[in-house]
C-alpha positions in Angstrom: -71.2 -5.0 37.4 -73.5 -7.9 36.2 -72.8 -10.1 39.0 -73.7 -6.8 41.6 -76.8 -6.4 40.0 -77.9 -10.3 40.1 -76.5 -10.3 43.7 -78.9 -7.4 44.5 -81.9 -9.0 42.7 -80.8 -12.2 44.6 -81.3 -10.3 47.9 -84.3 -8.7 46.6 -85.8 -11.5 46.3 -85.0 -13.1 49.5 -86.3 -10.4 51.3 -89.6 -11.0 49.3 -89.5 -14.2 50.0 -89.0 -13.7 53.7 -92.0 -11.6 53.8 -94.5 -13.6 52.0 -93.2 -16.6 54.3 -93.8 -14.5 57.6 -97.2 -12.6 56.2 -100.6 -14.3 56.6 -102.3 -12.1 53.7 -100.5 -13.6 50.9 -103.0 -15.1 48.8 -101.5 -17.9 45.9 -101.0 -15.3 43.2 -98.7 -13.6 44.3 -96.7 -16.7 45.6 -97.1 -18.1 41.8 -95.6 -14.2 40.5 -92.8 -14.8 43.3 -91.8 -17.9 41.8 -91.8 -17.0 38.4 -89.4 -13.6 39.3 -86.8 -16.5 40.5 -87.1 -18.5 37.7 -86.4 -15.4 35.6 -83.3 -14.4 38.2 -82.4 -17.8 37.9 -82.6 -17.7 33.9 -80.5 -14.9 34.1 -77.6 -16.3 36.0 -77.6 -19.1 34.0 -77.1 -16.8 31.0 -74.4 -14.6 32.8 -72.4 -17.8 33.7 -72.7 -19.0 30.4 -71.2 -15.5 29.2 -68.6 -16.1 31.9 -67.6 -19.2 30.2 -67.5 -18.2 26.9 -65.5 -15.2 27.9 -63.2 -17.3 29.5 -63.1 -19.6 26.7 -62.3 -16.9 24.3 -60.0 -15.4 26.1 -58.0 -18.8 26.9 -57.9 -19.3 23.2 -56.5 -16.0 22.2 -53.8 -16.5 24.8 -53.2 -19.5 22.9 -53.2 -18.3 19.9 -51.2 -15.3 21.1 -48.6 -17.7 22.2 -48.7 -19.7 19.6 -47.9 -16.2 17.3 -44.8 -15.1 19.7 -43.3 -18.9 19.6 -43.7 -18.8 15.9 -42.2 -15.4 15.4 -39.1 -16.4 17.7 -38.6 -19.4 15.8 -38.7 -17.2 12.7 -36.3 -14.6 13.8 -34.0 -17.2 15.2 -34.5 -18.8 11.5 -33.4 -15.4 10.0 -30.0 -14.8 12.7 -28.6 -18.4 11.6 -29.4 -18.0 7.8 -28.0 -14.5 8.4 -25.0 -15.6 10.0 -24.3 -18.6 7.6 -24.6 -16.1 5.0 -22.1 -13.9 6.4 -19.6 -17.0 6.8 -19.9 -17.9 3.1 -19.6 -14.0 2.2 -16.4 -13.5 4.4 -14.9 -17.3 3.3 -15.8 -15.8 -0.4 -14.2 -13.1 0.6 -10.6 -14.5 1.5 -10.7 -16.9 -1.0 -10.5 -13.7 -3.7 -7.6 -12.1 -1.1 -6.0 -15.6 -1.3 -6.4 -15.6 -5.0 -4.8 -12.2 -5.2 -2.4 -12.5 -3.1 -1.3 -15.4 -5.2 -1.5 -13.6 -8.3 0.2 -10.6 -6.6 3.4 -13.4 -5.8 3.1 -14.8 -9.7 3.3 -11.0 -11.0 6.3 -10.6 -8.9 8.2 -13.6 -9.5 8.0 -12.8 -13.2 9.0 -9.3 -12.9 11.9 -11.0 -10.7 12.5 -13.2 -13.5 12.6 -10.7 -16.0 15.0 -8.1 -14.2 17.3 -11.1 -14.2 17.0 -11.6 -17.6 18.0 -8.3 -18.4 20.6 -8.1 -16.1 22.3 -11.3 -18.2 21.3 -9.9 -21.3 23.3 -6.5 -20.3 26.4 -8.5 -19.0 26.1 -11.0 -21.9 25.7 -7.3 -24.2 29.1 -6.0 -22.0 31.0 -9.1 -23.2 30.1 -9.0 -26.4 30.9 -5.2 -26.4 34.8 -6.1 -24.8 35.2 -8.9 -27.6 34.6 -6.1 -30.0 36.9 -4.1 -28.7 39.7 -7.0 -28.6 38.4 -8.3 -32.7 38.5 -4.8 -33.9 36.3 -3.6 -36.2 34.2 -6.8 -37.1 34.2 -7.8 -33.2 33.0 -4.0 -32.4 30.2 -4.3 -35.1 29.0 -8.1 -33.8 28.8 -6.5 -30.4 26.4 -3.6 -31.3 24.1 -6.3 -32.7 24.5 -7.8 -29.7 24.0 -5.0 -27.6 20.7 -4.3 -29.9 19.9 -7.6 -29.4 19.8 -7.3 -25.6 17.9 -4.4 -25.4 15.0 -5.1 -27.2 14.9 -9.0 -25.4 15.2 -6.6 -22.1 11.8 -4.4 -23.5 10.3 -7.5 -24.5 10.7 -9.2 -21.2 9.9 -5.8 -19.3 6.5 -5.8 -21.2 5.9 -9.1 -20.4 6.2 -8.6 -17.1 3.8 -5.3 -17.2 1.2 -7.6 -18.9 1.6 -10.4 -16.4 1.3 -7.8 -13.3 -1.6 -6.3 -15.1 -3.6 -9.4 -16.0 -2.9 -10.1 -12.1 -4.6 -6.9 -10.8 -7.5 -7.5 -12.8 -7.8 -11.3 -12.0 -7.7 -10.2 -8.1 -10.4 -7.3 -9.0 -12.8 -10.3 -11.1 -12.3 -12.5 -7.8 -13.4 -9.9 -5.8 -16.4 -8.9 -7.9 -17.4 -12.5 -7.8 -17.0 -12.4 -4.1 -19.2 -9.7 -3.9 -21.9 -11.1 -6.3 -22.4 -14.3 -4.5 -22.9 -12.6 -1.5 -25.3 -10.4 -2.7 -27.1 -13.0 -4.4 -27.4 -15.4 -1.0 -28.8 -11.8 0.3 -31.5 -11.4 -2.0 -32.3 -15.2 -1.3 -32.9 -14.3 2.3 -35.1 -11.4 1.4 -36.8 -14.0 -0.9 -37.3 -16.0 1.4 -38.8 -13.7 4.1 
């Protein structure tokens, strides 16, 4: 709009010119007044292109700066995936490390168990012996074998508690691993918010 206007005082004042060139009544006066309405249009499109610049200008370093903004924001979010991601690959490794753990707890728990059903399986046979000897020494044979057979029993309890202690102390091992898992990961989580 600017640059219409200055074109039309441009041509306004060519036309003036024109006339005062081609008109024998123009006295000096109004020669000197033509002159100085140039220097004024002239003034004036030096200021406008001067505007022109410093638009121009400004608006070149807002681009850059806009740019700037948008490179630094994709480096940022590209900054959040990977510590995102290498959160997530601790948090999973975490993860089946505890499952590893319990697995191998799981394995203990049942090779004691194993061991202990074993156990009372010998004790019984060793408790069946014991019980025929009695039967082939009599009285005092028959008494030594109810001892025995006593004997066998409570070793049998004893082992099967064991076993329930062992098992148990595995579960809860497996659940402390996994609790862990989940801490760790939560706390590299809160880190990352941190961070941000």
């Amino acid at each position: 709009m600017k640059k219409r206007i200055f074109t039309m005082f441009i041509l306004a004042a060519s036309m003036a010119m024109v006339a005062c060139s081609s008109s024998s009544t123009v006295n000096e006066g109004a020669t000197n007044g033509d002159n100085q309405a140039l220097q004024t249009l002239e003034k004036k499109r030096e200021f406008y292109k001067a505007q022109d610049r410093e638009k121009a200008r400004l608006e070149a370093e807002a681009k850059k700066a806009e740019e700037k903004a948008r490179l630094e924001a994709r480096l940022e979010a590209k900054r959040a995936e990977e510590e995102a991601k290498r959160a997530e690959k601790e948090a999973k490794k975490a993860e089946e490390n505890a499952r590893l753990e319990a697995k191998k707890a799981e394995e203990e728990a049942r090779k004691a168990e194993e061991k202990a059903r074993l156990e009372a399986a010998k004790a019984e046979e060793e408790a069946k012996k014991a019980e025929e000897n009695a039967r082939l020494e009599a009285a005092r044979a028959e008494e030594e074998a109810k001892k025995a057979e006593e004997e066998a029993k409570l070793q049998a309890a004893r082992a099967e508690e064991e076993a329930r202690k062992a098992q148990e102390k595995a579960i809860e091992d497996a659940k402390k691993a996994e609790e862990q898992a989940k801490l760790e990961a939560l706390k590299v989580l809160e880190k990352k918010r941190k961070t941000n």
